[in-house]
Structure formats: C-alpha cells, structure tokens
BALOBA-1460 file (C-alpha; in Angstrom, 3 decimals):
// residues 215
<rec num="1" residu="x" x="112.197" y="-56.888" z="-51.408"/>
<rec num="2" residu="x" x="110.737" y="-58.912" z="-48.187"/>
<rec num="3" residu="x" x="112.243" y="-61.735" z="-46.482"/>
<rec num="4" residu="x" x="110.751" y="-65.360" z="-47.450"/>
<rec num="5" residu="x" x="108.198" y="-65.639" z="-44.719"/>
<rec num="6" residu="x" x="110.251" y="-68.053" z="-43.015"/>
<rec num="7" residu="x" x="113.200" y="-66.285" z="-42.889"/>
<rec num="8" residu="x" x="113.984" y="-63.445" z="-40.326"/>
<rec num="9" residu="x" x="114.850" y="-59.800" z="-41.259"/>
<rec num="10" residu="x" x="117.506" y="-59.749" z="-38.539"/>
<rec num="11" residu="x" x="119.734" y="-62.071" z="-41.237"/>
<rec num="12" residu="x" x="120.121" y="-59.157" z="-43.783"/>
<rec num="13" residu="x" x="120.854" y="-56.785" z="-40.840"/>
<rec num="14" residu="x" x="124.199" y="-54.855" z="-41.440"/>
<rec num="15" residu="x" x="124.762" y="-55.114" z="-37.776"/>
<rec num="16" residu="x" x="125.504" y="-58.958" z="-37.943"/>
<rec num="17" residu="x" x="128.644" y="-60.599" z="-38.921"/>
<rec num="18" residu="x" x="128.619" y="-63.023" z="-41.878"/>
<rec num="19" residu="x" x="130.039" y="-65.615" z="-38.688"/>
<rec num="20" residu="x" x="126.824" y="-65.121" z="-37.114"/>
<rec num="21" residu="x" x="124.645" y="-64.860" z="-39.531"/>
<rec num="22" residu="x" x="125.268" y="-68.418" z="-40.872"/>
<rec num="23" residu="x" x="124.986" y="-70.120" z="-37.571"/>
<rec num="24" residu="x" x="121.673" y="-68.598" z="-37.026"/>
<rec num="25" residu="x" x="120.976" y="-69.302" z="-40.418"/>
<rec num="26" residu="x" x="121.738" y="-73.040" z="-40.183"/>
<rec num="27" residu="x" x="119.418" y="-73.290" z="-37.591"/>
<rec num="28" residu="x" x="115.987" y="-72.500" z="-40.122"/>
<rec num="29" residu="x" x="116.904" y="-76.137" z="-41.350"/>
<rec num="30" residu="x" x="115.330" y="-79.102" z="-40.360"/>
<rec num="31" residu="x" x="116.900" y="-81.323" z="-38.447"/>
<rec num="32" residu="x" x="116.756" y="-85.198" z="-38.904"/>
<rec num="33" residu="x" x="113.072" y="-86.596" z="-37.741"/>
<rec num="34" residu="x" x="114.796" y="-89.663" z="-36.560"/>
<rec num="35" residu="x" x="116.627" y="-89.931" z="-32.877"/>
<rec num="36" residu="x" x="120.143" y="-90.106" z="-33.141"/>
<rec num="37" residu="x" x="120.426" y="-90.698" z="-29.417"/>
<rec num="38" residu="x" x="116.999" y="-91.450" z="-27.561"/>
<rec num="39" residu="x" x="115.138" y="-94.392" z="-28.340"/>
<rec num="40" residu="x" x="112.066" y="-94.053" z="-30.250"/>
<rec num="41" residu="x" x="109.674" y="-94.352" z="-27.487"/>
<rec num="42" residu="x" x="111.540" y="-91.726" z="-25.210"/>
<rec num="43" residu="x" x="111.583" y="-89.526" z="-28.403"/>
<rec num="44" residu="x" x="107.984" y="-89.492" z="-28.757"/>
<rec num="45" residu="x" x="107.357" y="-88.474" z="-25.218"/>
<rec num="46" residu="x" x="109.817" y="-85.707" z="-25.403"/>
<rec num="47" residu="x" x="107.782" y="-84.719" z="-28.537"/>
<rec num="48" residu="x" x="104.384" y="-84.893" z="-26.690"/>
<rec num="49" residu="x" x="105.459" y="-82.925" z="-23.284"/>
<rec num="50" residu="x" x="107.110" y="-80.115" z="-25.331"/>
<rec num="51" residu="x" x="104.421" y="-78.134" z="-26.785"/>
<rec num="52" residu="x" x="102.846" y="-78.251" z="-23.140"/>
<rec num="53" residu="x" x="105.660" y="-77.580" z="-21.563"/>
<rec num="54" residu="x" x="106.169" y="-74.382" z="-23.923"/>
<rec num="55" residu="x" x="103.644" y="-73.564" z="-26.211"/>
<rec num="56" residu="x" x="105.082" y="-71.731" z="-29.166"/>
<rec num="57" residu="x" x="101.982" y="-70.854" z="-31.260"/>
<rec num="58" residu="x" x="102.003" y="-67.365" z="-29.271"/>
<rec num="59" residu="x" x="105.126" y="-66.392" z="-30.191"/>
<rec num="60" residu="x" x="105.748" y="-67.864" z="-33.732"/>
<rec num="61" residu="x" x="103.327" y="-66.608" z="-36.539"/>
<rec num="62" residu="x" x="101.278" y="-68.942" z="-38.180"/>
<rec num="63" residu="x" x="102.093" y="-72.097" z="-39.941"/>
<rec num="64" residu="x" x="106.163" y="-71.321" z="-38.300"/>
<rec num="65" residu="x" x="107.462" y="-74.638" z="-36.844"/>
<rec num="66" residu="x" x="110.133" y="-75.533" z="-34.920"/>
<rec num="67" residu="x" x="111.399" y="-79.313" z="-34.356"/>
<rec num="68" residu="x" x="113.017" y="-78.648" z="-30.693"/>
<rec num="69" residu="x" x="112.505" y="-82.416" z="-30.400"/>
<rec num="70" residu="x" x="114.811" y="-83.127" z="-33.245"/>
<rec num="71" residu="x" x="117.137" y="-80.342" z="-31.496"/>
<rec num="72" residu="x" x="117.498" y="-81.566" z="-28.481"/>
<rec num="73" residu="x" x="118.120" y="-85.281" z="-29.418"/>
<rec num="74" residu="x" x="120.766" y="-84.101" z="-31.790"/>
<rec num="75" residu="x" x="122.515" y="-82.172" z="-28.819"/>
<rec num="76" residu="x" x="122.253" y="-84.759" z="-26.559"/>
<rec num="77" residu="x" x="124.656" y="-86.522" z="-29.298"/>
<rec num="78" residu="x" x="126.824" y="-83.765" z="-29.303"/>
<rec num="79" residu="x" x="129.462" y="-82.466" z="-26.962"/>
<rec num="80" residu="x" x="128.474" y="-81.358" z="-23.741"/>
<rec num="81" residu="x" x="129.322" y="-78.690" z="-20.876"/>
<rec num="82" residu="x" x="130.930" y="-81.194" z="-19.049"/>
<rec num="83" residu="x" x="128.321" y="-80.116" z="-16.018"/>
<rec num="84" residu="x" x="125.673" y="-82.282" z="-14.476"/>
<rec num="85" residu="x" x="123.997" y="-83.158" z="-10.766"/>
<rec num="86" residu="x" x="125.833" y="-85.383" z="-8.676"/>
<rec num="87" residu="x" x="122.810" y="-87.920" z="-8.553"/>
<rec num="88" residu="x" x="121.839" y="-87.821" z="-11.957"/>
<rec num="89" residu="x" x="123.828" y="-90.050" z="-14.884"/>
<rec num="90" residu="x" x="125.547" y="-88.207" z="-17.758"/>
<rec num="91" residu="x" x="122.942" y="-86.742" z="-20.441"/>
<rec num="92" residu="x" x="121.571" y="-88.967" z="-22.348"/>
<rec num="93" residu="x" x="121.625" y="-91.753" z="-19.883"/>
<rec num="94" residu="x" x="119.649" y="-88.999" z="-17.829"/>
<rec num="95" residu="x" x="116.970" y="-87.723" z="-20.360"/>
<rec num="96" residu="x" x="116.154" y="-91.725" z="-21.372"/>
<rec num="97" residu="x" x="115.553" y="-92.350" z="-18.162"/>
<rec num="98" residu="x" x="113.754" y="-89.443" z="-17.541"/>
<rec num="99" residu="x" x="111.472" y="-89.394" z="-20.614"/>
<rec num="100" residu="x" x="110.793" y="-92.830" z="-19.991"/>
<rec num="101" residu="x" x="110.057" y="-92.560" z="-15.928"/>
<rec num="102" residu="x" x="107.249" y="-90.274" z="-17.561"/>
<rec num="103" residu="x" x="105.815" y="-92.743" z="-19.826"/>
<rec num="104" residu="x" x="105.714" y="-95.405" z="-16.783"/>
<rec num="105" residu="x" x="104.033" y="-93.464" z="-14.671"/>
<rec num="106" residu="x" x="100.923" y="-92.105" z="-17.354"/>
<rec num="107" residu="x" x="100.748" y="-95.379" z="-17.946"/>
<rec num="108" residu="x" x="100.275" y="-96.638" z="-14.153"/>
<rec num="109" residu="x" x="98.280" y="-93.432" z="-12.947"/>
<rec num="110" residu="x" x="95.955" y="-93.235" z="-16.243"/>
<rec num="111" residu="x" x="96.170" y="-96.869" z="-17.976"/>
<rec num="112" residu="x" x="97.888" y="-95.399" z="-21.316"/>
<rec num="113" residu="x" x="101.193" y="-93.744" z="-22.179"/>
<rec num="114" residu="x" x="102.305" y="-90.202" z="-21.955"/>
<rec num="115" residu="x" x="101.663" y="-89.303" z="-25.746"/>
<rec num="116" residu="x" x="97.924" y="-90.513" z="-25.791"/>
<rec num="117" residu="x" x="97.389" y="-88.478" z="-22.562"/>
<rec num="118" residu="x" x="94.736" y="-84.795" z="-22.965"/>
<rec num="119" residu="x" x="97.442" y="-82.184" z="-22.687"/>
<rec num="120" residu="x" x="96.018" y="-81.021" z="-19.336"/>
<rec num="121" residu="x" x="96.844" y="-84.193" z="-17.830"/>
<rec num="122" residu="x" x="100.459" y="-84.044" z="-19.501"/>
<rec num="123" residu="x" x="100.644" y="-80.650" z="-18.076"/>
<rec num="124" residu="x" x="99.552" y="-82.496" z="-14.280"/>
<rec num="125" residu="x" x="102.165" y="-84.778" z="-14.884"/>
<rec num="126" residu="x" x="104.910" y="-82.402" z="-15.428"/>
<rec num="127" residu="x" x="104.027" y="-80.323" z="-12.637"/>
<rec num="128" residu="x" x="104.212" y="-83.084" z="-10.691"/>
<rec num="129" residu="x" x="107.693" y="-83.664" z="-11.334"/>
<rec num="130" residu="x" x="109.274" y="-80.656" z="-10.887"/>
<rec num="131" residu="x" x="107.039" y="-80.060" z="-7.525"/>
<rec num="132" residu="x" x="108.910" y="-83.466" z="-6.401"/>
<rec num="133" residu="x" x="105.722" y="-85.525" z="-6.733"/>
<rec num="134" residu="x" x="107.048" y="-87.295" z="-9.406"/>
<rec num="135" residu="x" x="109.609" y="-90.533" z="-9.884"/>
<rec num="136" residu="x" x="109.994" y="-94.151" z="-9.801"/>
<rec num="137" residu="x" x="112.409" y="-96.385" z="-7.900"/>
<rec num="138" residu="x" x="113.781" y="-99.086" z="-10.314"/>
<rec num="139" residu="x" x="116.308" y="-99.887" z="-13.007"/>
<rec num="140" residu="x" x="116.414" y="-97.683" z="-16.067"/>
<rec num="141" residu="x" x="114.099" y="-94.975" z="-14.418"/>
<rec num="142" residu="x" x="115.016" y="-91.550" z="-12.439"/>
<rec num="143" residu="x" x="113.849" y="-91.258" z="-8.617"/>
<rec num="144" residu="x" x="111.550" y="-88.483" z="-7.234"/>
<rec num="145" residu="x" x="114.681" y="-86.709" z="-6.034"/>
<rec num="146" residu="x" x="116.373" y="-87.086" z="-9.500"/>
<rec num="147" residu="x" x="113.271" y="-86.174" z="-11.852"/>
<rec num="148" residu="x" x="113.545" y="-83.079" z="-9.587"/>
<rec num="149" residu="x" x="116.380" y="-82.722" z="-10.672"/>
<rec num="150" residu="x" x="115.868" y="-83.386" z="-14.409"/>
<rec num="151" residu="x" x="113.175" y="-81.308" z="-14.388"/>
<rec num="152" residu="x" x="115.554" y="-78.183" z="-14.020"/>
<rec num="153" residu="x" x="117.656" y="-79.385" z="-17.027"/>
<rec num="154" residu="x" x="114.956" y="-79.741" z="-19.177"/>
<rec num="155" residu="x" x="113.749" y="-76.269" z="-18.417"/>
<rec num="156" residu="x" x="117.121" y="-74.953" z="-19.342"/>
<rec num="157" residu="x" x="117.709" y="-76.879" z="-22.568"/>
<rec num="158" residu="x" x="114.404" y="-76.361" z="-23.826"/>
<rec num="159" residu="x" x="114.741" y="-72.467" z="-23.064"/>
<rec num="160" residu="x" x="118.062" y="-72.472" z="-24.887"/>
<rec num="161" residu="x" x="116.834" y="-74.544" z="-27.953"/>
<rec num="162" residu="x" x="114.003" y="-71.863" z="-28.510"/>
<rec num="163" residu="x" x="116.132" y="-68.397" z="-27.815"/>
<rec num="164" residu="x" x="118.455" y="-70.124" z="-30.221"/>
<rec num="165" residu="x" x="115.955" y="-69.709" z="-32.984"/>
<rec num="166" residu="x" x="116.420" y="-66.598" z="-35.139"/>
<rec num="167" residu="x" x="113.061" y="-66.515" z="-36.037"/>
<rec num="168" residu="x" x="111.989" y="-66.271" z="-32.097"/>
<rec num="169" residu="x" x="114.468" y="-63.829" z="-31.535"/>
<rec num="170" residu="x" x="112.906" y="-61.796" z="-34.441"/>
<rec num="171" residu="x" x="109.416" y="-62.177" z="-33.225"/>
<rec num="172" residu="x" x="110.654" y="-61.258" z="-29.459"/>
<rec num="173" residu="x" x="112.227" y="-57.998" z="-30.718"/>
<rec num="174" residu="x" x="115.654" y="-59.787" z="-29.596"/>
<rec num="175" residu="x" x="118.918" y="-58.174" z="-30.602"/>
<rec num="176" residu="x" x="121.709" y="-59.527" z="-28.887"/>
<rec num="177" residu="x" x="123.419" y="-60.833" z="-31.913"/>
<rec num="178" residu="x" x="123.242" y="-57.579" z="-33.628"/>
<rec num="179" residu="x" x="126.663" y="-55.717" z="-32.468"/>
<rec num="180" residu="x" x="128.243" y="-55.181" z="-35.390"/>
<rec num="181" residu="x" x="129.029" y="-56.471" z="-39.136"/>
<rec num="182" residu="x" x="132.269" y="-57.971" z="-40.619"/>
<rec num="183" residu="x" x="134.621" y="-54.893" z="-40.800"/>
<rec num="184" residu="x" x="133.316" y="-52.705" z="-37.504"/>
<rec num="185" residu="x" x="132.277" y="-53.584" z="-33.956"/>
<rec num="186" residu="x" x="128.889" y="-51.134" z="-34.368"/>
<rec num="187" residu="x" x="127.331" y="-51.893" z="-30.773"/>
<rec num="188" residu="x" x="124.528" y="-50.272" z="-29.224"/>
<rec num="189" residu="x" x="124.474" y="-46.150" z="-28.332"/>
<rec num="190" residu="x" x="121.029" y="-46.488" z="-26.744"/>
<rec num="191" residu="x" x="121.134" y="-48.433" z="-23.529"/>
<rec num="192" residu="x" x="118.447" y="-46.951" z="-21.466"/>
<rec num="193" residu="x" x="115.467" y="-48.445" z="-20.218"/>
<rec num="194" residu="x" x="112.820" y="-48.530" z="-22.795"/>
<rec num="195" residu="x" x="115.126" y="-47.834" z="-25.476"/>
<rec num="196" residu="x" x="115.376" y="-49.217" z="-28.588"/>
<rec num="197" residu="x" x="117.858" y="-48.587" z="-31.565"/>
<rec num="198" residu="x" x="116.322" y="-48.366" z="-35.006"/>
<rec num="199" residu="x" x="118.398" y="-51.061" z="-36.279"/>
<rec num="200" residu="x" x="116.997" y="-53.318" z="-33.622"/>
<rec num="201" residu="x" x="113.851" y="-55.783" z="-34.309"/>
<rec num="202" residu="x" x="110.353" y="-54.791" z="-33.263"/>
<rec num="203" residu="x" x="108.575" y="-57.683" z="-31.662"/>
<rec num="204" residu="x" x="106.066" y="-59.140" z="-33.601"/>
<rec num="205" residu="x" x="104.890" y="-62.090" z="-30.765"/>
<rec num="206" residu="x" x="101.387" y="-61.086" z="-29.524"/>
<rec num="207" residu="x" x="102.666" y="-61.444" z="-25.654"/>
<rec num="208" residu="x" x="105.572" y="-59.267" z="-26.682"/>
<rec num="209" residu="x" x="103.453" y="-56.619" z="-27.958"/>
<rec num="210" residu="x" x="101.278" y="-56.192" z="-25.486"/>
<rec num="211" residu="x" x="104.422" y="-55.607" z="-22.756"/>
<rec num="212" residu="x" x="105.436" y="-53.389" z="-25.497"/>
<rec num="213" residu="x" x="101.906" y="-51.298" z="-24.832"/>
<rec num="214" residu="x" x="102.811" y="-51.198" z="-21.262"/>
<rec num="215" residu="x" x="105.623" y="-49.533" z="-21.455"/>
C-alpha cells in the first residue's frame, strides 16, 4: 500500500525512531493562518517575498504546499537560540522592523507596497538588501547596515523552515534522520562518495535528479 500523496515514505521507514518520526510528522500539519507574533501587514510581506526568495514549486510535486510564513511567525513566538547581531533588536522586534522597512521602501521607490509589487521587482528589492543597498533611517525601521544584517537571518531561518519539512527531505533524497529505529542504532555502512544505501530516499525534485544524472 502507497503513502497518501502528501505524506512521505521516509515516515514508515524502519530506520526512524517512533521519537522522530512524530516530530517530522507534526510538521505535515498546518499551522495557524493568523500571526501570532508579526502584525498583519509585516505578515503579508513575509508571505509575498518568500516564494521569491525560494521558490519551492521545483522541489515539491504538484499541488504540495508549505505555509513557511505561518512557520516562521510561530517560531518567532517561540523560544529562541539566545544568539543575535549586536546592532540588531531581539527577533521579533527585528523581523517587524525588517518586513516592514521593506514595505516602506516599495512603497517610496514604486508608489505601492511590497505585496502588490511583479515578483521581479520583489526579487530587485531583496537583492538590494542583502547587497547593502537597502534600509531606512527612522523609528520602527532597520538601517542599511542592519537589513544587511537581517538579510543573513532570514536566509538561515527560511533554509531551516524548508529542510525541516519531511516531505522536502523526501523529494531531496535526504536521509539524515534515518539512523536507526526504536530498539537498534542501524546507521549507515555506505559512506562513500556517490553512495547510497537502499534504505535511503531517492530524490524525486527535478533539480535533484538531474545532479543525480551527473554523477
């Protein structure tokens, strides 16, 4: 018998503990649409710049979808590392002002906000910022220097929010969860270069596939 479509086939593997398998299984839900910590209008640009920022429809198959918006928002809620730069403010202070610096400026460089912007020109925008092109110098909003910054964090909790996914590890071919079940700690026997165990997932992303022709 097959998976649901929207459920992985590396969460019936044997080689994943029934510890792991629920945490990546909790994270098929769908989270709450509404913000728990940005405002609504910092929320919706977060929700327009992401599918520029990293376009998932090459990777997922069709009709898959994945509410990193939601994600992120909740995390920002949650607890954190602890970690941040010395001239930005903690988290959520941070992304507000960030995703909101954004907003301010589409609306001053092309006369309407971020969300109702072509995706090209979102795509301008966010180069901008992390090229250090990018920033505004006044209450509530992030500097040039700090949407520099930002730019890196977003990057990084964006990238984590994806590989988090079980279904994009399936479709990458990922296995790094798989090292053993409940009662034994299987691990991996083939650890060459261009090896791959037969337990492990074969990548099912079109870009994966094709480095997997390559090789």
């Amino acid at each position: 018998m097959s998976p649901p479509p929207d459920r992985p086939e590396i969460l019936d593997s044997d080689h994943l503990s029934a510890r792991t398998r629920a945490i990546l299984t909790s994270r098929l839900s769908a989270p709450e649409t509404q913000p728990r910590t940005l405002s609504l209008q910092a929320y919706a640009v977060l929700d327009a710049l992401l599918p520029v920022l990293l376009p998932l429809d090459e990777i997922l198959p069709p009709g898959t979808y994945i509410n990193m918006t939601a994600r992120i928002d909740a995390a920002l809620s949650g607890p954190r590392d602890g970690w941040r730069f010395a001239n930005l403010p903690p988290d959520a202070e941070a992304w507000e002002a960030a995703l909101l610096t954004l907003d301010d400026v589409a609306a001053e460089q092309h006369g309407i906000r971020f969300i109702h912007l072509a995706p090209e020109l979102r795509g301008t925008l966010l180069d901008a910022m992390m090229t250090g092109q990018l920033g505004l110098d006044r209450d509530g909003r992030l500097s040039i220097p700090q949407m520099a910054r930002w730019a890196g964090d977003l990057r990084g909790e964006v990238a984590d929010c994806v590989m988090s996914d079980p279904r994009v590890q399936q479709a990458l071919g990922i296995s790094s969860s798989l090292t053993g079940g409940d009662t034994v700690f299987q691990g991996f026997t083939e650890v060459g270069p261009n090896s791959r165990e037969d337990f492990e997932p074969k990548a099912t992303a079109p870009l994966a596939q094709m480095a997997d022709s390559r090789e």
